[in-house]
Biotite code that builds the C-alpha atoms (Angstrom):
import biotite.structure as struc

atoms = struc.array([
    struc.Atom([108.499, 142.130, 110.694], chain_id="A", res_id=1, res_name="UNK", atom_name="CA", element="C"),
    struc.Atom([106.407, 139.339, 108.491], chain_id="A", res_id=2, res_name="UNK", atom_name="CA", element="C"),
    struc.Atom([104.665, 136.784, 110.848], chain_id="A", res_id=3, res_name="UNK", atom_name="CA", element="C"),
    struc.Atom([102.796, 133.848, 109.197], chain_id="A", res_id=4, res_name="UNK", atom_name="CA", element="C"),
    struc.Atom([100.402, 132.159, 111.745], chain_id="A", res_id=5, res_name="UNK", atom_name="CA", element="C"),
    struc.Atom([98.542, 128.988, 110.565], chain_id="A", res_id=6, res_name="UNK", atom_name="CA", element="C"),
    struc.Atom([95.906, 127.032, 112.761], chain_id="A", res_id=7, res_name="UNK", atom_name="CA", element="C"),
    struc.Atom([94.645, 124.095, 110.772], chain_id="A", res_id=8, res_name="UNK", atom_name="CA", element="C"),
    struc.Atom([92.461, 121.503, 112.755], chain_id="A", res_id=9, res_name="UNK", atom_name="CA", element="C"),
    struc.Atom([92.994, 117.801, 112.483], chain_id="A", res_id=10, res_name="UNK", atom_name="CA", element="C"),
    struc.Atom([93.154, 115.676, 108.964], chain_id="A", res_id=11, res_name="UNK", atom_name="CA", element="C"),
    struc.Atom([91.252, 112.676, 109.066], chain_id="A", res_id=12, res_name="UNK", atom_name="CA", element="C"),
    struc.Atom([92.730, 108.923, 108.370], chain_id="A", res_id=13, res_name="UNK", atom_name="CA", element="C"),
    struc.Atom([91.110, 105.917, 107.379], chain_id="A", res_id=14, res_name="UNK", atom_name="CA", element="C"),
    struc.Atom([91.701, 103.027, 110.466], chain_id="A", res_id=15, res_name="UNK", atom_name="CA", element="C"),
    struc.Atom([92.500, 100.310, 108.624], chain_id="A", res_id=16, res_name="UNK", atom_name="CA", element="C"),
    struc.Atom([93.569, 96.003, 109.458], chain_id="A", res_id=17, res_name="UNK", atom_name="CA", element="C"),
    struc.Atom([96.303, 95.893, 107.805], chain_id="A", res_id=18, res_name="UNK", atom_name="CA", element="C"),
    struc.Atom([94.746, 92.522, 106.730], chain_id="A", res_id=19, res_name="UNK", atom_name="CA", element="C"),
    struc.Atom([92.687, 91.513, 103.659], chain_id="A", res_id=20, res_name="UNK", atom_name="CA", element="C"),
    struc.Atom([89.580, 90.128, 105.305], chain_id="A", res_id=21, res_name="UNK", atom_name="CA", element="C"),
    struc.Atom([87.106, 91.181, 102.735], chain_id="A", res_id=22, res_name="UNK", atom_name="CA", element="C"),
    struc.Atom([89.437, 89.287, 99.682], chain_id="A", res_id=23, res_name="UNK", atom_name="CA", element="C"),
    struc.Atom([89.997, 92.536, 97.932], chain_id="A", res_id=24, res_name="UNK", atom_name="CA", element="C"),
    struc.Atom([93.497, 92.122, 97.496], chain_id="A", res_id=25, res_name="UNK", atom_name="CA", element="C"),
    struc.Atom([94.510, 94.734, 99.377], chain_id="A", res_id=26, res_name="UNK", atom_name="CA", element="C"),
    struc.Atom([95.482, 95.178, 102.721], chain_id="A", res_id=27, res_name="UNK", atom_name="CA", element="C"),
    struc.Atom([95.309, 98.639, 102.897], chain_id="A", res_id=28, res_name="UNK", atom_name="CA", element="C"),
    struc.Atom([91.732, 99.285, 102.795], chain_id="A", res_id=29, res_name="UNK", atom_name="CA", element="C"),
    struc.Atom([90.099, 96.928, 105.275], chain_id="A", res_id=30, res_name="UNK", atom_name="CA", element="C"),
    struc.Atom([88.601, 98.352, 108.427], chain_id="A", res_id=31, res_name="UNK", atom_name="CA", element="C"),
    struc.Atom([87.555, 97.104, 111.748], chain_id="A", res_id=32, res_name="UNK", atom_name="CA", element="C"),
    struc.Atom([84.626, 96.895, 113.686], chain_id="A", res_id=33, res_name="UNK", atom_name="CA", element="C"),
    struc.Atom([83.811, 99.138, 116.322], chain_id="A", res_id=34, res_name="UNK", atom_name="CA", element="C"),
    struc.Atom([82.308, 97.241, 119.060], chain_id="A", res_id=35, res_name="UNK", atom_name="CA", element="C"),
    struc.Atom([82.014, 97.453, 122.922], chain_id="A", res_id=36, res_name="UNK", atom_name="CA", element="C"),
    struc.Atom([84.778, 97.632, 125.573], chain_id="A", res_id=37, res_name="UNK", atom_name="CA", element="C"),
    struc.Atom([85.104, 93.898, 126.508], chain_id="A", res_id=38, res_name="UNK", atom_name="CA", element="C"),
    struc.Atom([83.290, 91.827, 123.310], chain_id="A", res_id=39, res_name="UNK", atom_name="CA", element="C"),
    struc.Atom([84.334, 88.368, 122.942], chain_id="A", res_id=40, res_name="UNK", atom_name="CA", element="C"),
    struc.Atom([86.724, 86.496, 120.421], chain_id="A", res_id=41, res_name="UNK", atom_name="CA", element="C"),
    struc.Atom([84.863, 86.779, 117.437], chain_id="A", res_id=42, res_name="UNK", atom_name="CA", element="C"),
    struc.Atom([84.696, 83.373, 115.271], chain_id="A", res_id=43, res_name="UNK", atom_name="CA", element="C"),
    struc.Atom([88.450, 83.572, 113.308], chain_id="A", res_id=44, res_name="UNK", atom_name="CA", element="C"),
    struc.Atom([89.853, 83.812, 116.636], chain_id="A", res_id=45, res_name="UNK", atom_name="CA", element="C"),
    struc.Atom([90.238, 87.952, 116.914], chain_id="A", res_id=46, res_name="UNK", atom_name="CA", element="C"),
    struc.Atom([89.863, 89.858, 119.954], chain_id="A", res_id=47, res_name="UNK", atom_name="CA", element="C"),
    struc.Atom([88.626, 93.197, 120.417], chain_id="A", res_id=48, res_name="UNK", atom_name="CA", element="C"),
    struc.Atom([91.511, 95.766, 121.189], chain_id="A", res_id=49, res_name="UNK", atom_name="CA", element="C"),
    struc.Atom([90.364, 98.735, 123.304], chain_id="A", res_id=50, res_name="UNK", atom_name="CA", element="C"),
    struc.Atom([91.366, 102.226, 121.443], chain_id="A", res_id=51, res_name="UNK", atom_name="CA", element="C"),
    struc.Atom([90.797, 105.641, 122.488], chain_id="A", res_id=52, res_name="UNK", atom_name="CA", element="C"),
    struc.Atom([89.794, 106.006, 118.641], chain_id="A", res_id=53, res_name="UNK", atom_name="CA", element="C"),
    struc.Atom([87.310, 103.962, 118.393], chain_id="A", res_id=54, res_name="UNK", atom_name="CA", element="C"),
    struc.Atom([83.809, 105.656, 118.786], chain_id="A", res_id=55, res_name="UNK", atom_name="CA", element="C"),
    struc.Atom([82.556, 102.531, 121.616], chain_id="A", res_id=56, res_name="UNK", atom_name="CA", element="C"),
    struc.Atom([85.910, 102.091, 122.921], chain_id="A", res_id=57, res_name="UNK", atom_name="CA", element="C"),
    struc.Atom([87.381, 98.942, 120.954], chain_id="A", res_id=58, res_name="UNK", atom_name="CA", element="C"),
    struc.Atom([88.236, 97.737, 117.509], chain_id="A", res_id=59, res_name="UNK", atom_name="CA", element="C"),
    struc.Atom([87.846, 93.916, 116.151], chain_id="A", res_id=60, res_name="UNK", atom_name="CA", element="C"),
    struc.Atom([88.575, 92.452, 112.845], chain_id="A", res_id=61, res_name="UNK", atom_name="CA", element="C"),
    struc.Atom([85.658, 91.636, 110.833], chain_id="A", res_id=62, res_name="UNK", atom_name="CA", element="C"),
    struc.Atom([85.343, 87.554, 110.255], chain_id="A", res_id=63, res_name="UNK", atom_name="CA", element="C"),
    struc.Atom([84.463, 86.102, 107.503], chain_id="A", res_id=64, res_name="UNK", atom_name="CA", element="C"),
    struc.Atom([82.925, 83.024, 109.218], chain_id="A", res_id=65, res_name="UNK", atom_name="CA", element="C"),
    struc.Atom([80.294, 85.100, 110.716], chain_id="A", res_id=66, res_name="UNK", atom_name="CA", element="C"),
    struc.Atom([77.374, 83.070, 109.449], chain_id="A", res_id=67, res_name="UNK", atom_name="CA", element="C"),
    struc.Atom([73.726, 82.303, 111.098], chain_id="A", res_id=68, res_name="UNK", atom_name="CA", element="C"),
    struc.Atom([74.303, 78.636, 112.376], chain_id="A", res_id=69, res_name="UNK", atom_name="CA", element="C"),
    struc.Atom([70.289, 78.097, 112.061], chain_id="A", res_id=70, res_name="UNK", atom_name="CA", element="C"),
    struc.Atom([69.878, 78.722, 107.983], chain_id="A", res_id=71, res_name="UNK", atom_name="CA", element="C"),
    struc.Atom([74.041, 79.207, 107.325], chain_id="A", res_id=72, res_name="UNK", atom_name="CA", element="C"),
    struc.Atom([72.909, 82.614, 105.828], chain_id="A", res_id=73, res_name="UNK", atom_name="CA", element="C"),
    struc.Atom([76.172, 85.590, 106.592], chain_id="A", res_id=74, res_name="UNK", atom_name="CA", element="C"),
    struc.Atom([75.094, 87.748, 108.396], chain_id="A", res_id=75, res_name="UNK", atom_name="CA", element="C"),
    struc.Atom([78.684, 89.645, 108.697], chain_id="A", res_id=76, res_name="UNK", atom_name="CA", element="C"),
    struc.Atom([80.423, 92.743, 107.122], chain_id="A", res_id=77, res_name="UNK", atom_name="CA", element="C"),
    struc.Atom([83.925, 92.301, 105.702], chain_id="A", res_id=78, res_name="UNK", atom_name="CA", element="C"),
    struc.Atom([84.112, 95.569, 105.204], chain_id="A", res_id=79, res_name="UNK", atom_name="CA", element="C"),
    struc.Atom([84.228, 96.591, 109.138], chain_id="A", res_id=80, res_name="UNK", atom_name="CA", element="C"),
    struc.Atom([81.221, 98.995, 110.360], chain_id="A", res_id=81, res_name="UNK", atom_name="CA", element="C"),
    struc.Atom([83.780, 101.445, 110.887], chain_id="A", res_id=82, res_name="UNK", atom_name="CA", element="C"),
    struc.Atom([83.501, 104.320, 108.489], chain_id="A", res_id=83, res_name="UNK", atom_name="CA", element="C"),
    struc.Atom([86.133, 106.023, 106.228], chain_id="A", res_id=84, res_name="UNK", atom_name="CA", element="C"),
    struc.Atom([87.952, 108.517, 107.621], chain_id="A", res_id=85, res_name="UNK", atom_name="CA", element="C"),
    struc.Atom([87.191, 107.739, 110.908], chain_id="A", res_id=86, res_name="UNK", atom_name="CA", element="C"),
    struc.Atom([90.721, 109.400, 112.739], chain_id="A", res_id=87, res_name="UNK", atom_name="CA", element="C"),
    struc.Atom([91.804, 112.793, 113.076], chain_id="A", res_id=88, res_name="UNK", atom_name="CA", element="C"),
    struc.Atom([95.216, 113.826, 113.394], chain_id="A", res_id=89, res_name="UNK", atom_name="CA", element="C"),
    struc.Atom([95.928, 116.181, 116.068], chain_id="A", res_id=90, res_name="UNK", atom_name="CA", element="C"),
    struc.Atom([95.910, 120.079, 115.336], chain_id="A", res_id=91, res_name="UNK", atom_name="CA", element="C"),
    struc.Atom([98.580, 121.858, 113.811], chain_id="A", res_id=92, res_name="UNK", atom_name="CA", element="C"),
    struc.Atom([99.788, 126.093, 114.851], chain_id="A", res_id=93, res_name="UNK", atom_name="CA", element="C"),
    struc.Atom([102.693, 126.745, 112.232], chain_id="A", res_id=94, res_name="UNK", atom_name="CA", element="C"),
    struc.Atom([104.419, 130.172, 113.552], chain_id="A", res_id=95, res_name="UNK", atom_name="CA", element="C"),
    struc.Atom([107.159, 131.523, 111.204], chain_id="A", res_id=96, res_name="UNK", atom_name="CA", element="C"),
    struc.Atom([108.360, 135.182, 111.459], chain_id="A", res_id=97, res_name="UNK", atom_name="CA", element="C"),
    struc.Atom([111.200, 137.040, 109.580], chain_id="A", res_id=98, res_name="UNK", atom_name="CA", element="C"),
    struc.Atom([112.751, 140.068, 110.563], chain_id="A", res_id=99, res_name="UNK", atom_name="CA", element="C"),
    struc.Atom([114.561, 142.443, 108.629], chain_id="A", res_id=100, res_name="UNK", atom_name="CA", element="C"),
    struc.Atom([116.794, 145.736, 109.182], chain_id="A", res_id=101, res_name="UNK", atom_name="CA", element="C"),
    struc.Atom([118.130, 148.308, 106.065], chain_id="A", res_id=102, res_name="UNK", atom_name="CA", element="C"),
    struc.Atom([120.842, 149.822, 106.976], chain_id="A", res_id=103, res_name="UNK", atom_name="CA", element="C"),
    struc.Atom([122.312, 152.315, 104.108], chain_id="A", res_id=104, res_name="UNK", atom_name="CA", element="C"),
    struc.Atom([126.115, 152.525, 104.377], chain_id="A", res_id=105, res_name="UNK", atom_name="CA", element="C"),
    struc.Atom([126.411, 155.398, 101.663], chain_id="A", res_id=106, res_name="UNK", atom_name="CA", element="C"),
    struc.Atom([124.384, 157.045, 99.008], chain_id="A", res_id=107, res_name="UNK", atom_name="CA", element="C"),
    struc.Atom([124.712, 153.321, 97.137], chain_id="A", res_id=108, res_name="UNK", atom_name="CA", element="C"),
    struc.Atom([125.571, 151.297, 99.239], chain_id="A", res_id=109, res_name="UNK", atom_name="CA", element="C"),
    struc.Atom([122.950, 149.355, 101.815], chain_id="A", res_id=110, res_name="UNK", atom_name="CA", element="C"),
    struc.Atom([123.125, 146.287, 103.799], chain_id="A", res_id=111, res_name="UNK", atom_name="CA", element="C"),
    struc.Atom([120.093, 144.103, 104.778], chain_id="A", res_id=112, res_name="UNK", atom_name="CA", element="C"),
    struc.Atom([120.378, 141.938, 107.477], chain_id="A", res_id=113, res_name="UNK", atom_name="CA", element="C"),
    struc.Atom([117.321, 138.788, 107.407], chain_id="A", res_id=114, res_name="UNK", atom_name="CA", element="C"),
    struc.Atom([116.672, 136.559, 110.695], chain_id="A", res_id=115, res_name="UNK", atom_name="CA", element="C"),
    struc.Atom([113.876, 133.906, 109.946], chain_id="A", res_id=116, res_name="UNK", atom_name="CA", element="C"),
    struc.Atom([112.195, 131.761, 112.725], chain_id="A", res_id=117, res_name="UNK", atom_name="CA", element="C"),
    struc.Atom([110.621, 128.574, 111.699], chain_id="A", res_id=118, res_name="UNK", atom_name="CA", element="C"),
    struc.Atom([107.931, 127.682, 114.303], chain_id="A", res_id=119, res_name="UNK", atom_name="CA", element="C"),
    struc.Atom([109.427, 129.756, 116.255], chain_id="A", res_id=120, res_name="UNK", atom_name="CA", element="C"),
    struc.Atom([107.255, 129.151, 119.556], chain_id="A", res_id=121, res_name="UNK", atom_name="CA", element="C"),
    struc.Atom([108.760, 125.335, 119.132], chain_id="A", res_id=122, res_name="UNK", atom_name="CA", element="C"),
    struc.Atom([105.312, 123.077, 119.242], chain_id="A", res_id=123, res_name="UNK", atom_name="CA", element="C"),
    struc.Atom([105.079, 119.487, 118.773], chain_id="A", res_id=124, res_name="UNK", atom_name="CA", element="C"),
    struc.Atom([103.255, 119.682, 115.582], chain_id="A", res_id=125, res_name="UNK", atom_name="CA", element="C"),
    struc.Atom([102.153, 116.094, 114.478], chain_id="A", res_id=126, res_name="UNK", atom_name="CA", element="C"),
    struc.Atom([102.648, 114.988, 111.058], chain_id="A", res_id=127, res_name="UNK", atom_name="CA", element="C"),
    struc.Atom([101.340, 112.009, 110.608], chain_id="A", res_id=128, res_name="UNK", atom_name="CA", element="C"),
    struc.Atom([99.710, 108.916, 112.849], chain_id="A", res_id=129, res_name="UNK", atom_name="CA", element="C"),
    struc.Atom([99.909, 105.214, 112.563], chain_id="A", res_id=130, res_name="UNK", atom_name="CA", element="C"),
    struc.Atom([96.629, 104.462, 110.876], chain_id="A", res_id=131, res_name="UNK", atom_name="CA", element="C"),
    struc.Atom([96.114, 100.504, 112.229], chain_id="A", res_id=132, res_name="UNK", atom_name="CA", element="C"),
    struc.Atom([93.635, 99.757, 114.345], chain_id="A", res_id=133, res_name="UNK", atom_name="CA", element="C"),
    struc.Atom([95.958, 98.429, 117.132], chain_id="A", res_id=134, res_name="UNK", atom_name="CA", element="C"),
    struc.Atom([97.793, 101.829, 117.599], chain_id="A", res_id=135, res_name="UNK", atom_name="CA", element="C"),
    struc.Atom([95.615, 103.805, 115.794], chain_id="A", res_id=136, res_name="UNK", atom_name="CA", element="C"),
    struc.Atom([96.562, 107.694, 116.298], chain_id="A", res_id=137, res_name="UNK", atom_name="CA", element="C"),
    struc.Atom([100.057, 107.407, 117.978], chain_id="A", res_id=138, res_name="UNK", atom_name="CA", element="C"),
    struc.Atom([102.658, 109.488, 116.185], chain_id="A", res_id=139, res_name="UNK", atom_name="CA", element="C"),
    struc.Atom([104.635, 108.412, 113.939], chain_id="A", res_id=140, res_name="UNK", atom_name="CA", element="C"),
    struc.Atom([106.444, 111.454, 112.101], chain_id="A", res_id=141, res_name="UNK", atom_name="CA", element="C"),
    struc.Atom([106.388, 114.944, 113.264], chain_id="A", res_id=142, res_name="UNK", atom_name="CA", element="C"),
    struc.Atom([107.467, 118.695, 111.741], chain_id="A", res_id=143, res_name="UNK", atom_name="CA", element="C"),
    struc.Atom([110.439, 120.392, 112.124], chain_id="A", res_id=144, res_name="UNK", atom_name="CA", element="C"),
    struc.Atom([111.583, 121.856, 115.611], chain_id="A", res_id=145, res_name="UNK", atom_name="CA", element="C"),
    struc.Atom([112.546, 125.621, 115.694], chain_id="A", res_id=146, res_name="UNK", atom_name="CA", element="C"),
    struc.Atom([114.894, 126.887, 113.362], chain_id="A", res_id=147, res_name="UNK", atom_name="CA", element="C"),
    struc.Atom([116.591, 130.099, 112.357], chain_id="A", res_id=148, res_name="UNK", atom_name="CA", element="C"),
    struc.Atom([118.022, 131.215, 109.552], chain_id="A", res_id=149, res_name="UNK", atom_name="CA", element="C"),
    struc.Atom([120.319, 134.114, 109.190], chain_id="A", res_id=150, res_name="UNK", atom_name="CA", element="C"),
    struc.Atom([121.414, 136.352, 106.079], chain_id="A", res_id=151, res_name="UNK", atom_name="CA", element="C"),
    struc.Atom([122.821, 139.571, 104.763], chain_id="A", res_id=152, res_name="UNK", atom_name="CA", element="C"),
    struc.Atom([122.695, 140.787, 101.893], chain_id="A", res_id=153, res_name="UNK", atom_name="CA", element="C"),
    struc.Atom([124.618, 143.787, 100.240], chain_id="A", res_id=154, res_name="UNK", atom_name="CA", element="C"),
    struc.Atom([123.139, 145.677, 97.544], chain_id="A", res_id=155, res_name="UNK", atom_name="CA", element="C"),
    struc.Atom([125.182, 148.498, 95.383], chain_id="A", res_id=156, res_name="UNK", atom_name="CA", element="C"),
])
């Protein structure tokens, strides 16, 4: 018997937009801003969207329009208050075992027969999330289900 047991605990993941609010030409690396359960419509129009991953309980898309109406000073961050690698991916528990039986048929002759068992107690292991803020954490790929292979092999 050869069991391989892995526990890992979560990867993080940057929440991001998935819209370029700062003007960095990307839209992969904005991030929102956490902000309380119920905050208005911020000044471009977006509302906050409650998210079990946000730290206060909702996400909102930093504006750009965010300015002090008394001086005309900004006052906002287009970079979202949020910091990097703010998700965690669920934990992962990898169980693999192989199992293997000699049996000699002769003075030469043997025959070795090989079952493997790829997470072999069958758990949901999560392999990656959707990273925007709107569905940030829900599942989007996951590892391989059980599996055995089988072999022999016959050695002379």
């Amino acid at each position: 018997m050869a069991p391989i047991i892995e526990f890992s605990s979560g990867r993080p993941y940057n929440i991001v937009t998935a819209t370029d609010q700062n003007f960095n030409f990307s839209t992969s690396t904005d991030r929102p801003n956490a902000v309380p359960v119920g905050t208005a419509t911020n000044a471009c129009g977006f509302p906050s969207v409650p998210s079990k991953a946000s730290p206060t309980g909702a996400f909102q898309i930093p504006c750009f329009v965010d300015i002090n109406p008394a001086d005309g000073v900004f006052t906002g961050n287009l970079d979202g208050n949020l910091g990097r690698n703010a998700g965690i991916r669920p934990m992962t528990v990898f169980t693999d075992m192989r199992i293997g039986r000699t049996i000699a048929l002769g003075e030469r002759v043997k025959v070795e027969g090989l079952v493997d068992m790829f997470n072999f107690i069958n758990r949901f292991n999560v392999a990656d999330v959707n990273t925007q803020y709107t569905q940030a954490g829900t599942p989007t790929a996951a590892f391989d289900p059980r599996q055995f292979q089988f072999g022999l092999r016959l050695t002379w």
